[in-house]
C-alpha positions as CSV (number, residue, x, y, z in Angstrom):
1,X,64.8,6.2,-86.7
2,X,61.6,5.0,-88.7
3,X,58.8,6.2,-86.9
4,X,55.6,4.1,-85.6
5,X,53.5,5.1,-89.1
6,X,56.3,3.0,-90.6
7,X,56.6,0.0,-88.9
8,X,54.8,-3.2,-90.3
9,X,50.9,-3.1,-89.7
10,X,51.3,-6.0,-87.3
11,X,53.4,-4.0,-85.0
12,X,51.8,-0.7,-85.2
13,X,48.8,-2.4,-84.3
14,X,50.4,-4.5,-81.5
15,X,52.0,-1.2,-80.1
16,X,48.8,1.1,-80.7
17,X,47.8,-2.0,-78.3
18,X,49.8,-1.2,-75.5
19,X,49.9,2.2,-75.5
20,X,46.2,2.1,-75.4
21,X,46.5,-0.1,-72.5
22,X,48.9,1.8,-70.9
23,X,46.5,5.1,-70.8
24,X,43.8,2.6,-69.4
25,X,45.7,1.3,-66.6
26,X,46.9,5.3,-66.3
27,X,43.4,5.8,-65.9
28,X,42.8,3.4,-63.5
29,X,45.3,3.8,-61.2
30,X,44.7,7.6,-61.0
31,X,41.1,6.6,-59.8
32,X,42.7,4.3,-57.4
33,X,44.5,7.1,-55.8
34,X,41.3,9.1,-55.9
35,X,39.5,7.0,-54.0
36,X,41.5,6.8,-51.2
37,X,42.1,10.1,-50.9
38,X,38.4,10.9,-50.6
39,X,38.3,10.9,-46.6
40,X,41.3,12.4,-46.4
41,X,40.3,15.8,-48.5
42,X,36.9,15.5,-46.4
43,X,38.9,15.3,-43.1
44,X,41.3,18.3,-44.7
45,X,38.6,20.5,-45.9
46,X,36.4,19.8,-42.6
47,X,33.1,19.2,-44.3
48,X,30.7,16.0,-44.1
49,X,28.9,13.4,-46.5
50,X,26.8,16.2,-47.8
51,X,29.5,18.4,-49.1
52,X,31.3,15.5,-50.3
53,X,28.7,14.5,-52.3
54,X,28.2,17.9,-53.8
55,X,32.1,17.4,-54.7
56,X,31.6,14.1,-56.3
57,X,28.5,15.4,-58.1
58,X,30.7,18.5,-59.3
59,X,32.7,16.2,-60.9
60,X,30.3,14.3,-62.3
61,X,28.3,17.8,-64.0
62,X,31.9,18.0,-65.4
63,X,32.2,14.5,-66.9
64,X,29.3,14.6,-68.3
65,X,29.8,17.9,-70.3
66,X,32.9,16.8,-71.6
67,X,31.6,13.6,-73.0
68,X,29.7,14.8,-75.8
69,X,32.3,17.0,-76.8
70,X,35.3,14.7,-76.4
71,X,32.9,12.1,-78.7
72,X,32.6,15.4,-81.7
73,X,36.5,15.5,-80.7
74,X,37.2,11.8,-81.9
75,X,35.3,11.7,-84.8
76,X,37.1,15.3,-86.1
77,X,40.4,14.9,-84.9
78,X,40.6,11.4,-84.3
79,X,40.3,8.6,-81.4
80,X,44.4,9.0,-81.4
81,X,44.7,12.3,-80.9
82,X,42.0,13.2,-78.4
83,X,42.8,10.0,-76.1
84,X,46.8,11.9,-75.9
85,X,45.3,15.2,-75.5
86,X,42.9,13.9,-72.5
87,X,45.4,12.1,-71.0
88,X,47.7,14.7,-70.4
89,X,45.4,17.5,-69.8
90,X,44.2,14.5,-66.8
91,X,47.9,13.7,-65.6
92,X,47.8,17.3,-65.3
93,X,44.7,18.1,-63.0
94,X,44.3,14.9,-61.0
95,X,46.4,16.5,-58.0
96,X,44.4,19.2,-57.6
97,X,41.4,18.4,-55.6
98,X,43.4,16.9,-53.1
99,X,46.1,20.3,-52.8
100,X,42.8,22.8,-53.1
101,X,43.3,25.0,-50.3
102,X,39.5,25.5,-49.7
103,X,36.1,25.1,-50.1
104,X,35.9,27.4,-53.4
105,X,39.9,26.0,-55.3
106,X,38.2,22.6,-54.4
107,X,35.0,22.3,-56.1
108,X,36.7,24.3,-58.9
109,X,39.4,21.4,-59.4
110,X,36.6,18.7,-58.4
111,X,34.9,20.2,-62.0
112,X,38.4,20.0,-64.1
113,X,38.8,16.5,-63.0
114,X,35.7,15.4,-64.2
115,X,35.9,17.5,-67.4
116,X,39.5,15.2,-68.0
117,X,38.4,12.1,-66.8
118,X,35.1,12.1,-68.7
119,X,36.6,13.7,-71.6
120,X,39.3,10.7,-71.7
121,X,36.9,8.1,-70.7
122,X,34.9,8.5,-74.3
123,X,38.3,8.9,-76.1
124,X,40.4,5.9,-74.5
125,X,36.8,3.7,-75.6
126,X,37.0,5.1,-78.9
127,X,40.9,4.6,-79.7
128,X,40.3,0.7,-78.0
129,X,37.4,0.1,-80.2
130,X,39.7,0.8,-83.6
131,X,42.1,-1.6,-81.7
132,X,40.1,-4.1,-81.5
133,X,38.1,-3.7,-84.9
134,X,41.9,-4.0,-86.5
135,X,42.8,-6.9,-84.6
136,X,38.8,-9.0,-85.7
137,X,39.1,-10.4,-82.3
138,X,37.3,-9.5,-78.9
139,X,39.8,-7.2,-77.1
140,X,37.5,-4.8,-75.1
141,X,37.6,-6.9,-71.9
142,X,41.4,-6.6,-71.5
143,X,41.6,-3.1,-71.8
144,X,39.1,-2.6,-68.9
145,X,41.3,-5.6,-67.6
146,X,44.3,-3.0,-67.2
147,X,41.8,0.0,-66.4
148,X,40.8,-2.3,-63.0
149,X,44.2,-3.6,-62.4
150,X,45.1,0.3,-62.5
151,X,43.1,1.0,-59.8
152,X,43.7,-2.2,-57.8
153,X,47.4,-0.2,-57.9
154,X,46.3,3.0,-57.5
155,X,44.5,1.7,-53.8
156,X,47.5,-0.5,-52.8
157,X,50.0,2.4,-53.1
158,X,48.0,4.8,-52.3
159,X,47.5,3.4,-49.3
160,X,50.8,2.5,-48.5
161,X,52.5,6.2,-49.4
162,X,49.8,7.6,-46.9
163,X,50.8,4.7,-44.2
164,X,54.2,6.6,-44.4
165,X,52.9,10.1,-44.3
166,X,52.5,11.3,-47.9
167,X,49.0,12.4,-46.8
168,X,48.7,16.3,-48.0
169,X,49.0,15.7,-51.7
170,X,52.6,14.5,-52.4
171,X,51.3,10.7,-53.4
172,X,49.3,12.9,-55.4
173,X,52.3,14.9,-57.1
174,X,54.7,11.5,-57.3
175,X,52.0,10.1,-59.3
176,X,51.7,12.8,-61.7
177,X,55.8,12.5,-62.8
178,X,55.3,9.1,-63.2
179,X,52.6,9.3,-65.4
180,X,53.9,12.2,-67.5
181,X,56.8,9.8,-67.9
182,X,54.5,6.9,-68.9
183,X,53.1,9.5,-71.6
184,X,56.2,10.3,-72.8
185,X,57.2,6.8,-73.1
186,X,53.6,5.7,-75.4
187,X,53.3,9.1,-77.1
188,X,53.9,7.7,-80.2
189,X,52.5,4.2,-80.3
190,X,49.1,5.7,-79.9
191,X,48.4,6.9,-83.9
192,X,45.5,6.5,-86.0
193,X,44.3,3.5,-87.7
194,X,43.0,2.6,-91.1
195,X,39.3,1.9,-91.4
196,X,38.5,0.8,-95.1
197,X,35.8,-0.7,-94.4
198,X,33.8,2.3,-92.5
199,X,31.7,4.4,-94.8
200,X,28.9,7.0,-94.2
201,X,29.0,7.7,-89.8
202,X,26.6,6.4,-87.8
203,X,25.0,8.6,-85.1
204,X,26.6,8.8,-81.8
205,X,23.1,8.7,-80.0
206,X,19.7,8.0,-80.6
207,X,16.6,8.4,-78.4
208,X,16.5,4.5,-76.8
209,X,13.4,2.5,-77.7
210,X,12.0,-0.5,-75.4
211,X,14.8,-2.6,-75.6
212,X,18.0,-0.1,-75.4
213,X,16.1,1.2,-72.6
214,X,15.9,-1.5,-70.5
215,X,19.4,-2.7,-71.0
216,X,20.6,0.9,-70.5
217,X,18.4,1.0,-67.1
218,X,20.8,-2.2,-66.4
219,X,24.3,-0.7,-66.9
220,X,23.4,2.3,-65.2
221,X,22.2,0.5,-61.7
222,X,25.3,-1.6,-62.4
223,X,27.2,1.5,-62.5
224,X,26.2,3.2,-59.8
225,X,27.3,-0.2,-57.6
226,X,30.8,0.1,-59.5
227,X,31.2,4.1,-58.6
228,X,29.6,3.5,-55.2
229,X,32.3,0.8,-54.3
230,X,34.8,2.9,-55.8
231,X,34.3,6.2,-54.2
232,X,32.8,5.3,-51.2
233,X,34.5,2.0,-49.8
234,X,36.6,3.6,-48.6
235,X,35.3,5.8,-45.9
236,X,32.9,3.2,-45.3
237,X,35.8,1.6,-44.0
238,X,36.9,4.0,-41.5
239,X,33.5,4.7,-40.2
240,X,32.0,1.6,-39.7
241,X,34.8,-1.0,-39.0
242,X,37.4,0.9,-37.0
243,X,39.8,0.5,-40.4
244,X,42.6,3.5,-40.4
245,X,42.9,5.8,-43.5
246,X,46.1,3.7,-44.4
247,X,44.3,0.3,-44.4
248,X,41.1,1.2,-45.2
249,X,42.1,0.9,-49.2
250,X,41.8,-2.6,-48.6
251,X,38.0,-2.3,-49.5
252,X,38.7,-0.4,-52.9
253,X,42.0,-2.7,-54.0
254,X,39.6,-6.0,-53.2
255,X,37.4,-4.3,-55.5
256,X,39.4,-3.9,-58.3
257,X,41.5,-7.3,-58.0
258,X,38.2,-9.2,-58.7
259,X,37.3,-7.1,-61.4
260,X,40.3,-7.1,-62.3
261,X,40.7,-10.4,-62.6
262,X,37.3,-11.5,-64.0
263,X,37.4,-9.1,-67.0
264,X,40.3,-10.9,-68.7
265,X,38.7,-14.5,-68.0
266,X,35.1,-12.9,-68.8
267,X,35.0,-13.9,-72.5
268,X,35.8,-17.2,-71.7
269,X,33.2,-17.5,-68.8
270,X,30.7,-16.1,-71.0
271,X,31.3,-18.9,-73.7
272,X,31.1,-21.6,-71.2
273,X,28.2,-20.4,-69.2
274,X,26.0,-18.1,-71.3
275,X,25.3,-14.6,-70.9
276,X,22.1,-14.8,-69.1
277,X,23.9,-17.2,-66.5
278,X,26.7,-14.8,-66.1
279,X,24.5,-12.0,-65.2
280,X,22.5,-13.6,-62.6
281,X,25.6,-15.4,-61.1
282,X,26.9,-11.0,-61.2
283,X,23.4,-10.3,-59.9
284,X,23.8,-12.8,-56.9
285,X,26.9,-12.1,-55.4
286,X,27.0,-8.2,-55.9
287,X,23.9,-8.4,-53.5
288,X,25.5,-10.7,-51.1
289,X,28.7,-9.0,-51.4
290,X,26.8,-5.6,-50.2
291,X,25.3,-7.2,-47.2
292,X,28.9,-8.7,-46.0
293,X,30.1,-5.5,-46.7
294,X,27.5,-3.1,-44.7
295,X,26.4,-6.1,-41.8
296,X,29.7,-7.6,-41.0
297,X,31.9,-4.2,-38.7
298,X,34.9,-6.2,-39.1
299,X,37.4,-4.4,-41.7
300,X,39.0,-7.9,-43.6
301,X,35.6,-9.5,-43.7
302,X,33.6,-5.9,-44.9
303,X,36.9,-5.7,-47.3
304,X,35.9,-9.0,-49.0
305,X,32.8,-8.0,-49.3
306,X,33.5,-5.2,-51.9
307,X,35.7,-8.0,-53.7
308,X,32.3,-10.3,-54.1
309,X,31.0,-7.3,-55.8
310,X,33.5,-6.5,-57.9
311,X,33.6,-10.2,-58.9
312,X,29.5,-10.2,-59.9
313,X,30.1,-6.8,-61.7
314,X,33.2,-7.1,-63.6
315,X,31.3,-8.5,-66.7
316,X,27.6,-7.2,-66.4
317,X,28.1,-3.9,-68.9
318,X,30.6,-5.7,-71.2
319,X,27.8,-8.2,-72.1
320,X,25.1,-5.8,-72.2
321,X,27.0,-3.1,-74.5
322,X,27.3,-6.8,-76.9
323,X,23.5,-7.4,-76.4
324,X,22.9,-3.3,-77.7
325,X,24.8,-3.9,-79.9
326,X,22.9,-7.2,-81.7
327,X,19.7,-5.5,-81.2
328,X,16.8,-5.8,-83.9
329,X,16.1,-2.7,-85.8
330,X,18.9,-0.7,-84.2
331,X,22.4,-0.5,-85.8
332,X,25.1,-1.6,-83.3
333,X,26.5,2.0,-83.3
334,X,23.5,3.7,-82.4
335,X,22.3,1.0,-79.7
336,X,25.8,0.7,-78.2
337,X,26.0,4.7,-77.7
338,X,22.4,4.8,-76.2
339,X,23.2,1.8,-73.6
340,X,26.6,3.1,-72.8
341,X,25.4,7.0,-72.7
342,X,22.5,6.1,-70.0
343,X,25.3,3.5,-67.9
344,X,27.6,6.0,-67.5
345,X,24.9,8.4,-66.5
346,X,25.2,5.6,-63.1
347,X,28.3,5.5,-63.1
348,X,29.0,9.7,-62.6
349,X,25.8,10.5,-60.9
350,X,25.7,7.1,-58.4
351,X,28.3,8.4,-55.8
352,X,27.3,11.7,-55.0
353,X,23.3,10.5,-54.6
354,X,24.9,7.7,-52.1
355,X,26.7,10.8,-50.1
356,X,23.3,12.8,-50.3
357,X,21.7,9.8,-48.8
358,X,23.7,8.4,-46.4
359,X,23.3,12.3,-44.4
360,X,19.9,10.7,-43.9
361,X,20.0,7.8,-42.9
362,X,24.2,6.8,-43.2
363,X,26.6,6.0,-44.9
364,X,26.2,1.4,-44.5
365,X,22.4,1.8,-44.7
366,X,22.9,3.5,-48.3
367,X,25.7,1.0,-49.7
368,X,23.3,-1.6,-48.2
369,X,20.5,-0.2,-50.7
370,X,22.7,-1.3,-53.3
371,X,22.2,-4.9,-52.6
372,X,18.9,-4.5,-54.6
373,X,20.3,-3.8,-57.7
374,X,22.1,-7.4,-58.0
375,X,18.4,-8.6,-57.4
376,X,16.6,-6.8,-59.9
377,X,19.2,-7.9,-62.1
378,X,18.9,-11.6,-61.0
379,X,15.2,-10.9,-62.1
380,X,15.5,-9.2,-64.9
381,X,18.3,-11.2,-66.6
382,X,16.5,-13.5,-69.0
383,X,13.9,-10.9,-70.0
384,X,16.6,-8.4,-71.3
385,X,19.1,-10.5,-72.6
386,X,18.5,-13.0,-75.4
387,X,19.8,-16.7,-73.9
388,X,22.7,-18.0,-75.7
């Protein structure tokens, strides 16, 4: 049997493609599962918003360690080979915050799942950023496309094994053979690819100036609404709208069909409508989509909420990482790794300040602080973004 290095370039790239894909939606479901499973290791381990903030934040500390080091890891090793390695080393952690059998195993396992998952996040970029540079046509969107449909499954079954009463860890544990299998299955359609045109490196960060700064400031707020709605929906859910651990998924899976469904119509949208237009239209119903969600106790109706927002945020970052990236003076390189560095900064760090803050003042006042960010970026659309 000929093996993938073999094949015809058209079909190593289409199958480097899928497999890429595949680890995205991997990904994505795995988060899905996560974030449903949030309540119920809070409810397990007895502890409140507070500590389940410092939980989210220990994962965070870990992500954000391991993303420097998984970026030196791609450029020595390659984007092939340290995507694979992540991947597995994430299939093989992701169970264990929600089996830790205390306080001490679970903070512990909180910091190996973020070490993974940030480690894999920077990697999985990477390997889809040779995809699409082989293929000279936009392909970014539909590999966040599968990341979102990932977790859109990840909520919906999660949800549905727990309904049944695979609530202590073993949705958890069926989830990790199936993605070992899914592994096995790509292992080998994930290689390196050639790059004849690349010459001396460009640097992986720079300190941001004016510009980079203000579009990073952008994707972070617009990360922290994508990790709040993520990590946080659901509980929000069960406290403020009666919904049941089994149901309240609903908010999270809403989340990720819109996004879901936006990001692989988002190129398209963009060339009919302009990027500035897309970003205030992302701006006005991520705030209107927080207010349903925090004003409205009814579960269906708070639910739709968190899909309005993942409708208005499913294309913000893509088009600013493309606006770094065409900025004056700055190579693309350099400005896309100081705009994406400072986003997912928001991203990792977002829902454990929402936890520390809603012991204050709760848990739908603090999501309900988010609707702010979709106006600032209503407001500060055109004066970041160059119109089309």
């Amino acid at each position: 049997m000929s093996s993938v290095a073999t094949l015809p370039a058209e079909e190593r790239i289409g199958r480097n493609r899928l497999g890429t894909s595949a680890i995205f939606m991997v990904n994505g479901t795995a988060i899905g599962l996560w974030a449903v499973h949030i309540p119920l290791i809070g409810a397990a381990q007895r502890i409140d918003e507070f500590l389940l903030g410092m939980m989210l934040l220990t994962v965070a500390a870990g992500a954000i360690a391991a993303m420097p080091v998984a970026g030196w890891l791609a450029g020595r090793y390659g984007a092939d080979r340290t995507t694979l390695g992540f991947a597995a080393s994430f299939v093989l952690v992701m169970s264990l915050p929600v089996l830790a059998p205390g306080l001490p195993s679970l903070f512990a396992a909180a910091l190996l799942f973020g070490i993974c998952n940030g480690g894999l996040d920077v990697a999985m970029n990477a390997q889809a950023t040779d995809v699409e540079r082989v293929r000279a046509r936009p392909t970014m969107s539909s590999f966040h496309g599968f990341w979102s449909l990932g977790g859109l499954a990840g909520a919906a079954i999660g949800g549905l094994l727990i309904g049944v009463g695979l609530d202590e860890g073993g949705a958890m544990l069926l989830a990790v053979v199936l993605f070992a299998l899914v592994l096995a299955l790509i292992w080998r359609w994930v290689q390196p690819l050639p790059d004849p045109d690349r010459h001396e490196a460009e640097p992986h960060f720079m300190l941001p100036n004016r510009a980079s700064l203000a579009l990073g400031l952008l994707a972070m707020m617009v990360m922290v609404v994508e990790g709040a709605s993520a990590d946080w929906s659901a509980l929000h859910l069960i406290q403020n709208t009666g919904a049941t651990p089994a149901t309240a998924a609903a908010g999270f899976a809403a989340f990720s069909l819109a996004m879901a469904g936006c990001r692989f119509i988002g190129d398209a949208a963009t060339a009919r409508f302009g990027r500035v237009s897309v970003l205030r239209g992302g701006g006005v119903l991520i705030a209107l989509g927080f207010l349903v969600a925090t004003l409205v106790p009814v579960a269906p109706l708070a639910a739709a909420g968190f899909g309005l927002i993942g409708l208005g945020a499913a294309n913000i970052v893509p088009i600013l990482i493309g606006a770094a990236a065409r900025l004056p003076g700055v190579s693309p390189g350099a400005g896309v790794a100081a705009v994406t560095t400072i986003g997912y900064f928001g991203f990792l760090a977002g829902p454990p300040l929402i936890g520390l803050l809603a012991h204050g003042i709760g848990l739908a006042a603090s999501l309900g602080l988010l609707a702010l960010a979709g106006i600032v970026l209503l407001l500060a659309a055109g004066r970041v973004v160059v119109r089309d």
